[in-house]
C-alpha positions in Angstrom: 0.0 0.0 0.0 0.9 3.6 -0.7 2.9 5.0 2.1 0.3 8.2 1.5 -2.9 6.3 2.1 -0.9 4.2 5.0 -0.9 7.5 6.4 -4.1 8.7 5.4 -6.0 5.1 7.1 -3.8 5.2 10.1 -4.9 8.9 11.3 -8.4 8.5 9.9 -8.2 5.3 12.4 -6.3 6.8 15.3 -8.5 10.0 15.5 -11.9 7.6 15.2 -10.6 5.8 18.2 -9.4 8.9 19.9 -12.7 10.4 19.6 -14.8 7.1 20.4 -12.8 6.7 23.8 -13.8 10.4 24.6 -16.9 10.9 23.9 -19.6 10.7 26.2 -17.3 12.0 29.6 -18.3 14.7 31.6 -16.1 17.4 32.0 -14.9 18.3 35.5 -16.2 21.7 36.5 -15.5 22.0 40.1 -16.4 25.5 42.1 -13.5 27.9 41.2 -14.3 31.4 41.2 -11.2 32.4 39.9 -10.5 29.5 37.0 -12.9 27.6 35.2 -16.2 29.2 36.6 -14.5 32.3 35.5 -13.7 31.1 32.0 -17.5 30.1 31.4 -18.7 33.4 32.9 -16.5 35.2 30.2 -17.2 33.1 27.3 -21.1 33.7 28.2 -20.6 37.4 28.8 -18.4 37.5 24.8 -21.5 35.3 23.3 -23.9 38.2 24.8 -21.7 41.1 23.4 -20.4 42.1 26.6 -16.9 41.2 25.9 -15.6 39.9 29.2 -18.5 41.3 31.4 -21.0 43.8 31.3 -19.7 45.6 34.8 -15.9 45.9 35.5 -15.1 44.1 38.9 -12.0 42.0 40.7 -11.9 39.4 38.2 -13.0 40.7 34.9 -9.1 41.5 33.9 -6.9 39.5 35.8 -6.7 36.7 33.1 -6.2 36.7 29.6 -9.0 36.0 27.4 -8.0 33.8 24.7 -9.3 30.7 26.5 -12.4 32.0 27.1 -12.9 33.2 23.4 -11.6 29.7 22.2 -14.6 27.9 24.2 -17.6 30.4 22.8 -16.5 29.8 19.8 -17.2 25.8 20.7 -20.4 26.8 22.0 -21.8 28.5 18.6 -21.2 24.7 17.3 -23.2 23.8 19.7 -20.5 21.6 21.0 -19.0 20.3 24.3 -16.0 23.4 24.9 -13.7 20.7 25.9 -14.9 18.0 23.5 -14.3 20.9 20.3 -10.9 21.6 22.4 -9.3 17.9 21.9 -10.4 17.6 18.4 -9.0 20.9 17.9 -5.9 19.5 19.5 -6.0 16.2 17.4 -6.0 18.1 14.1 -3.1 20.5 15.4 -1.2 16.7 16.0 -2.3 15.5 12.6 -0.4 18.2 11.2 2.4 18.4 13.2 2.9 14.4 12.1 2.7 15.5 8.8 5.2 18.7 8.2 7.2 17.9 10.6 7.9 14.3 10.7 8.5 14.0 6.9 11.2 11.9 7.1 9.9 8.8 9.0 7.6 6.3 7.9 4.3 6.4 7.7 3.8 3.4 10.7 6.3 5.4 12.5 3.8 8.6 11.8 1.0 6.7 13.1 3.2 5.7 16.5 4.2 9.4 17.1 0.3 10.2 16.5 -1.1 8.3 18.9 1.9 8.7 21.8 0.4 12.9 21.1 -3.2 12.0 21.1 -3.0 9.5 24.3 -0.7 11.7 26.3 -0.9 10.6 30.0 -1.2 14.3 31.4 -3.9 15.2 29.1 -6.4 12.4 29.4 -5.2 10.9 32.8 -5.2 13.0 35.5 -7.8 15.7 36.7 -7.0 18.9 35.5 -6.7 17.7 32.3 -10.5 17.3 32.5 -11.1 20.3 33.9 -12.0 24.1 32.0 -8.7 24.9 32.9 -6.8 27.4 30.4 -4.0 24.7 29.7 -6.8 22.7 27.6 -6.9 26.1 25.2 -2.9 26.8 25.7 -1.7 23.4 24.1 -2.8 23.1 20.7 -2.0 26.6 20.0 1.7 25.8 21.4 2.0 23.5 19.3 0.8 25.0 16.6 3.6 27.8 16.8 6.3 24.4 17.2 4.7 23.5 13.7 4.9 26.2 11.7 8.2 27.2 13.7 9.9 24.4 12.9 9.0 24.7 9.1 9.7 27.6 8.7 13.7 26.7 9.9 13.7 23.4 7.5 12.5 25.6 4.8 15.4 28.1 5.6 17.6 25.0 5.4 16.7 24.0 1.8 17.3 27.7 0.1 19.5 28.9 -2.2 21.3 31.8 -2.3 19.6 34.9 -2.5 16.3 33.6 -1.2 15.3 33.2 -4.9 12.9 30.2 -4.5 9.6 32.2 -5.2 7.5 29.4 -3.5 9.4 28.6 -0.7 9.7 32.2 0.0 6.1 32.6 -0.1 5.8 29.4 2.1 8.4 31.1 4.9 6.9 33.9 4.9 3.0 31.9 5.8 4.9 30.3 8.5 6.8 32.9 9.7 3.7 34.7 10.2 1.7 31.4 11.9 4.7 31.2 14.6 4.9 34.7 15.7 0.7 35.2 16.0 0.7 32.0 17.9 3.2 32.8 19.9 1.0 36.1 20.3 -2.1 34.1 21.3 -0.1 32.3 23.8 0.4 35.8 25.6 -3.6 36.7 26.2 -4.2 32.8 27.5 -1.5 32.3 30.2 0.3 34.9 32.5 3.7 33.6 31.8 4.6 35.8 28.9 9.1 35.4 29.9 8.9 32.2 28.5 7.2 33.4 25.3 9.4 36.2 24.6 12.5 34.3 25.6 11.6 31.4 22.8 10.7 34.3 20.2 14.0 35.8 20.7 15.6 32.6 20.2 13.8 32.0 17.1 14.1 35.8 15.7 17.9 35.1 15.9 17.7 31.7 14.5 16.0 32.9 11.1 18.3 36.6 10.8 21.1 34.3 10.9 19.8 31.7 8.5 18.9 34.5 6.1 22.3 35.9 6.6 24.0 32.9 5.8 21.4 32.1 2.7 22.0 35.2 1.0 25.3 36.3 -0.5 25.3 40.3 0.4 23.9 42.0 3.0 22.8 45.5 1.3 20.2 48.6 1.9 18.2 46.7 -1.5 17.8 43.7 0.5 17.3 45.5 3.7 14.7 47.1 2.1 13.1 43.8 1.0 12.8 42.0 4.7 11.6 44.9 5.9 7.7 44.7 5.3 8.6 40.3 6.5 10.2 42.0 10.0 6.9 44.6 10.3 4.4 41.5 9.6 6.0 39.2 11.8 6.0 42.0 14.7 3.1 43.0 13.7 1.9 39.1 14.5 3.0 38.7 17.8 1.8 41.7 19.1 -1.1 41.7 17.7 -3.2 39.6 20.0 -1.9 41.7 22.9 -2.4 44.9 21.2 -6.2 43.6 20.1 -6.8 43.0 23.5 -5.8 46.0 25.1 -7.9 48.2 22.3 -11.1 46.0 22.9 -10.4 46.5 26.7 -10.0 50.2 26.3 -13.2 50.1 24.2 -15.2 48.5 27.4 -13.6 49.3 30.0 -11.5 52.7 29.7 -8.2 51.8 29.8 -5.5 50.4 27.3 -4.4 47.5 29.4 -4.7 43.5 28.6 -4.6 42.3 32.1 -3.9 43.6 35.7 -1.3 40.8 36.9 1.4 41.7 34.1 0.8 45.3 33.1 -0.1 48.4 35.4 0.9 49.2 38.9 -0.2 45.9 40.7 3.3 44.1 40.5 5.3 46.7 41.4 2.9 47.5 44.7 2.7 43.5 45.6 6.6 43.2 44.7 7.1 46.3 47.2 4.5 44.9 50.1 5.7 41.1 49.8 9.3 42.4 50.4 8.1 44.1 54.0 8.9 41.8 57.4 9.6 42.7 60.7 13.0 43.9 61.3 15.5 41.1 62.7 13.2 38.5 61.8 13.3 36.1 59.0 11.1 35.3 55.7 9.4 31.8 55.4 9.1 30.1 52.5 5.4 30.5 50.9 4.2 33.3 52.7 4.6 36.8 50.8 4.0 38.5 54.0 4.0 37.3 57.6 0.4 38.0 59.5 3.2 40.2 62.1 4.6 41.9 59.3 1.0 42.7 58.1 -0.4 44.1 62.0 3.2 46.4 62.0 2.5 47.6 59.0 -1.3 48.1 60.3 -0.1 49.6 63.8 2.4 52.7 61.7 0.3 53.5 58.6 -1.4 55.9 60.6 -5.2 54.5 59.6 -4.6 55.4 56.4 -5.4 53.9 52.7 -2.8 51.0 53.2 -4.2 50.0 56.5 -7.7 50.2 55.7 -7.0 47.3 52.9 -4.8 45.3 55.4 -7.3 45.5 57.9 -9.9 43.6 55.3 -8.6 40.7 54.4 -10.7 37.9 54.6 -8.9 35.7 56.8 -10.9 32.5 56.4 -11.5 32.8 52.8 -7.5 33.1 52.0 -6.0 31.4 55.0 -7.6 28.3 54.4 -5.8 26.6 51.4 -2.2 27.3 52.5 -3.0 25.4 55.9 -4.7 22.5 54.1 -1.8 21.5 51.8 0.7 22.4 54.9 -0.1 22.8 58.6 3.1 24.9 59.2 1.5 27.6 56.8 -2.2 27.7 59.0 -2.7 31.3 60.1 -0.9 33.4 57.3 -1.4 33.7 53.2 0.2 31.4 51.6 2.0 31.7 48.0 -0.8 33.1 45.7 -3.5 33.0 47.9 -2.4 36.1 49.3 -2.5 38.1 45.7 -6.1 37.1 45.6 -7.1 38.0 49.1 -5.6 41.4 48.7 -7.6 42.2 45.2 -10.9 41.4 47.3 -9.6 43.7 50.4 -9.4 46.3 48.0 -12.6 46.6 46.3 -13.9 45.7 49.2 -12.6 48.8 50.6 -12.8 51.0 47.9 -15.9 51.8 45.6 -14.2 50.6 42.3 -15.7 50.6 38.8 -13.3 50.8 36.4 -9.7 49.5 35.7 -8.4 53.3 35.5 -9.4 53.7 39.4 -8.1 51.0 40.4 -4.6 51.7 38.8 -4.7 55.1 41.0 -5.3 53.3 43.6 -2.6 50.7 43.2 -0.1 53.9 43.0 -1.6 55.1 46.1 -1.0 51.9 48.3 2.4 51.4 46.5 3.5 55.1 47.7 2.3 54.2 51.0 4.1 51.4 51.7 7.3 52.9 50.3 6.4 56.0 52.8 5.9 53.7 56.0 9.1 51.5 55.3 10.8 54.8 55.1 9.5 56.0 58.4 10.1 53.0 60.2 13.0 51.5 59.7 13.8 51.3 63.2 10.9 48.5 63.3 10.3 47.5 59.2 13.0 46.0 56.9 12.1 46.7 53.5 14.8 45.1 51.1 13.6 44.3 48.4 13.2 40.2 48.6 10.8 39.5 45.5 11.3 40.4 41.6 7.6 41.0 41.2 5.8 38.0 41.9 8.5 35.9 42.3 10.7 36.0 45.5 14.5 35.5 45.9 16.2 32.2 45.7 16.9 33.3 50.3 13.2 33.0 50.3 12.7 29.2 48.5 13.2 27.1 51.1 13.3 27.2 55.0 16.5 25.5 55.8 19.1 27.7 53.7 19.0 25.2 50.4 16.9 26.9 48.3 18.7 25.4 45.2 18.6 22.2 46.8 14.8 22.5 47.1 14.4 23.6 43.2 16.8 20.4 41.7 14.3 18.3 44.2 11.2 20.0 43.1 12.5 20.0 39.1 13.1 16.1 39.5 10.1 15.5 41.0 8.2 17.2 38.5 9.9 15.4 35.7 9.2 12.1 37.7 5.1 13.3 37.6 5.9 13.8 33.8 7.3 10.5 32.5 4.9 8.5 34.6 2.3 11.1 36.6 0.0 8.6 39.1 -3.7 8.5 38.4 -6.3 9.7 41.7 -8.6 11.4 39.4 -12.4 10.7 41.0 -15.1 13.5 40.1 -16.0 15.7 42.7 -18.9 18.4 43.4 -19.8 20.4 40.8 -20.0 24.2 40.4 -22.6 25.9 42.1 -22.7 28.0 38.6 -24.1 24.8 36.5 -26.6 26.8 35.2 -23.9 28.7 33.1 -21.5 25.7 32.5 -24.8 24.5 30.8 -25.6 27.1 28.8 -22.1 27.4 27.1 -22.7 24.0 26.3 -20.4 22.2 28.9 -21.4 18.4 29.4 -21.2 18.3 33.6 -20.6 15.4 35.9 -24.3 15.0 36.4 -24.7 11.1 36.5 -25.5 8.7 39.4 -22.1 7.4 41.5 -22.0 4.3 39.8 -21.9 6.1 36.0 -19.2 8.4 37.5 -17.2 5.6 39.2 -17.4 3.6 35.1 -16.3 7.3 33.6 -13.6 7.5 36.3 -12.3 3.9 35.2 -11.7 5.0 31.7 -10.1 7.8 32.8 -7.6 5.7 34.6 -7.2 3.4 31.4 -6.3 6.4 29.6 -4.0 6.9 32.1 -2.5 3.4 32.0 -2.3 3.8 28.1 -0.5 6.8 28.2 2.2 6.2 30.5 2.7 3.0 29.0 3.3 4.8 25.5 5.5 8.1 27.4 7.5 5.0 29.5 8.2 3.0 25.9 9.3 6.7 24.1 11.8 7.5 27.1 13.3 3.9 26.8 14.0 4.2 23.1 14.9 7.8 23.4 17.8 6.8 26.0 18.6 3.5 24.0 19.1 5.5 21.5 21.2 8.4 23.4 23.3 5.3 24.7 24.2 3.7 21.4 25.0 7.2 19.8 27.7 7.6 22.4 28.9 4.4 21.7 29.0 4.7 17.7 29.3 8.7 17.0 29.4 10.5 19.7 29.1 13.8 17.8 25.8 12.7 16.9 24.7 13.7 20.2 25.2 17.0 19.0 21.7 16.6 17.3 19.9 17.3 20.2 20.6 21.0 20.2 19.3 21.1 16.2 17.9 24.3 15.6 14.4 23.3 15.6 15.5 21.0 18.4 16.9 24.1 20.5 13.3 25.9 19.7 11.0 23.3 21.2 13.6 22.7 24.1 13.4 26.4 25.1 9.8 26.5 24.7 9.5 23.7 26.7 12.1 23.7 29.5 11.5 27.4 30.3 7.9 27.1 31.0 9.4 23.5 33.5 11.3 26.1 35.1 8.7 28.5 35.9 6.5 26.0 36.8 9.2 24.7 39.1 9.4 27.9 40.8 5.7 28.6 41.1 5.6 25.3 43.1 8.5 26.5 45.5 7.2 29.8 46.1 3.4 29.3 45.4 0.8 26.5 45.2 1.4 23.2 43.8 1.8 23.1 40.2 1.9 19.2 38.9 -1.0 20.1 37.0 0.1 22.6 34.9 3.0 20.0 33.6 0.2 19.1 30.8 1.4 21.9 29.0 4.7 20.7 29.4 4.0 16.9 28.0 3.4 16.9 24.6 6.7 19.1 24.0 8.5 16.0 25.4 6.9 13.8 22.5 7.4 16.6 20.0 10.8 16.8 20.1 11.8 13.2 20.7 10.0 12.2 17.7 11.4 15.1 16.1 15.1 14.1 16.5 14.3 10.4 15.1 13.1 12.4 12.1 16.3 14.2 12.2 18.5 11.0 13.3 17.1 9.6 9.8 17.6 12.1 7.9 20.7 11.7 9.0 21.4 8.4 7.8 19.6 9.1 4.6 19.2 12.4 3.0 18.0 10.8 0.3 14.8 9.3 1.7 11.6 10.5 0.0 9.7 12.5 2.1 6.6 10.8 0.6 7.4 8.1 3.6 
């Protein structure tokens, strides 16, 4: 049979089972004001023309809003949001297979297929069953791996002087498909280092290919990339910049969220850095609850103390103690962001984002006035680079280095075999909503929910068997490269290699440190996973290649 139509059968057969072992189960939609409850209430509040809501308020701009776009446009298909999201996600795997896997055959096509489709993070454990924004985040990422990595094997293949008219056309598509999805990846998740970071990394990559592809360098040519260099910024700003307009439009302000732009960082970077004087910072907690009455007892009754004096202990105090008892009675890692938004519109009458920018600037000037005042009680050096503190203040014993190698192996541990207790819980209070956007809830009798919760753990069972056979082979095959050539090894940093890497083990890193400093963050590693396929399968393309350049890409 035609290695095309082996193709073709395999994926029509992979997907048809991929679907047929999804379908029908519910999605997990547990009470969480500030996550998936949150993302329904937006996607509502677009489908209504209200953009993100009608009234600004605490939550309406503290997350991007690409996830919450992604699952109204679901809804007007009158299907499941996280059904349309992992058929979305299987077509985005289909055609990762097929650009970028050109080289292997078409059984090994249908192998790499189904280890992305069956990933153990995705379908086995809970959050990847939740409305979480990860679910939105990964087909997108690797979307912008695709057309990344095609756009540096097309760069490969030119002649000089870039006179290929199709493949320049063909870069150029994919140029501008990389950049915008990196783009989209900046209004879904807060992380936005990891996205410029990889876009530098591949801006370089492609100036230098270009450089090296072309015989001269002048003001003609110059002249020529320029409109490629304006389109491609143009791309991955654009999302942002969409945002903020259609924010501005709303709301009254040019701003995309409130956690990475505005006046909030600096004022929680400033606050988080405060603790008594002599005394020491633990790991976890932004601010002591000692730190927080001193601060209370000098400011004099004034803005600063009013919003200390409201937070909602029980509310905010709570989580930190149930995941550790040596956190009960203070705000723990993010928690305390959250209970100090409340305090201060709580507080304060607050209606639009413009107000609550002044009044950001206010506290901030505040604080920096009572540390200066009281120095004889309040230490005030700066511990915490916006949200995330100083290595002195990730772990209590003095190792905080120790504590992130521990923390980053354990992760990676969760990733190559992550254990399954997924069982569905309560759901949202707000299931009147999650219907109406068309989500399929966890509204069966125990004994349905215990069968959906034993596929689940099949899934999971599949998975890890298919991520534990990939690792095997990929270090089999690391071994017996150091033993034959052991310059081959040298593949692994291959320039589309080095782009899915950076992607991938920057956003491991920050996820590290979010668990250190934070709240747990195992399951966020889903958006990790299928990055660890990617490129694995991605160097056997590469390795044969290798071996034969020759090999029809047909295969």
């Amino acid at each position: 049979m035609n290695s095309k139509r082996i193709w073709l059968f395999g994926c029509l057969l992979i997907i048809s089972f991929y679907i047929f072992s999804l379908y029908g189960l519910p999605t997990e939609v547990p009470s969480s004001g500030h996550d998936d409850d949150l993302f329904i209430s937006h996607a509502l509040s677009i489908g209504r023309g209200n953009w993100l809501d009608s009234n600004y308020d605490q939550l309406t701009l503290i997350k991007g809003p690409y996830h919450s776009v992604q699952m109204w446009i679901f809804s007007i298909f009158r299907m499941p949001p996280l059904f349309g999201l992992r058929v979305f996600y299987s077509i985005v795997c289909v055609i990762f297979c097929t650009t970028c896997l050109k080289k292997l055959s078409s059984w090994l096509k249908c192998l790499a297929l189904t280890c992305l489709l069956f990933d153990p993070l995705l379908l086995g454990t809970g959050p990847g069953w939740r409305l979480l924004r990860e679910v939105s985040y990964i087909p997108i990422e690797l979307i912008a791996v695709t057309a990344g990595i095609c756009s540096i094997d097309i760069l490969k293949s030119f002649d000089y002087n870039l006179k290929q008219v199709e493949k320049k056309y063909a870069l150029i598509i994919c140029l501008i498909i990389t950049y915008f999805s990196l783009g989209l990846l900046m209004i879904t998740r807060e992380a936005r280092f990891v996205v410029v970071a990889t876009a530098l990394y591949f801006s370089i990559h492609v100036f230098c290919r270009v450089f090296i592809s072309t015989r001269y360098f002048n003001s003609k040519f110059l002249i020529r990339l320029l409109p490629i260099v304006i389109a491609c910024f143009v791309s991955i700003n654009g999302p942002v910049f969409i945002v903020k307009l259609i924010n501005q439009s709303h709301y009254g302000l040019y701003i995309s969220n409130e956690f990475e732009e505005g006046s909030f960082k600096s004022f929680y970077q400033n606050l988080s850095s405060v603790k008594k004087l002599g005394s020491s910072q633990k790991q976890y907690v932004p601010i002591d609850q000692e730190s927080i009455d001193l601060i209370r007892s000098v400011a004099n009754d004034n803005d600063l103390s009013n919003v200390l004096s409201n937070l909602d202990d029980l509310v905010w105090k709570t989580p930190g103690c149930n995941i550790n008892q040596d956190l009960c009675g203070e705000y723990a890692g993010g928690w305390f962001m959250w209970a100090l938004r409340q305090s201060m519109f709580s507080t304060f009458q607050i209606d639009t984002p413009e107000q609550f920018q002044d009044l950001t600037r206010k506290l901030n000037k505040q604080i920096i006035e009572v540390c200066d005042q009281n120095k004889n009680i309040l230490s005030c050096v700066q511990s915490s680079y916006g949200y995330l503190p100083y290595p002195e203040r990730w772990a209590n014993d003095g190792r905080p280095f120790v504590n992130f190698l521990k923390t980053s192996v354990s992760h990676f541990q969760y990733l190559i075999s992550p254990a399954n207790n997924f069982a569905y819980g309560q759901i949202t209070h707000m299931s009147k909503n999650a219907k109406e956007l068309g989500v399929s809830l966890a509204e069966f009798s125990p004994k349905k929910l215990s069968d959906f919760a034993d596929k689940i753990s099949r899934l999971n069972w599949v998975g890890r068997l298919l991520r534990n056979v990939l690792i095997t082979s990929f270090a089999f095959v690391i071994i017996r490269l150091l033993i034959i050539d052991a310059r081959s090894i040298l593949l692994l940093f291959e320039p589309s290699l080095a782009f899915i890497g950076i992607l991938g083990l920057l956003t491991f890193i920050v996820l590290v440190l979010v668990h250190i400093t934070s709240f747990p963050s195992r399951g966020y590693l889903n958006i990790v996973s299928p990055l660890i396929t990617v490129y694995i399968w991605r160097f056997y393309d590469i390795l044969v290649y290798r071996s034969n350049p020759s090999r029809s890409t047909a295969n």
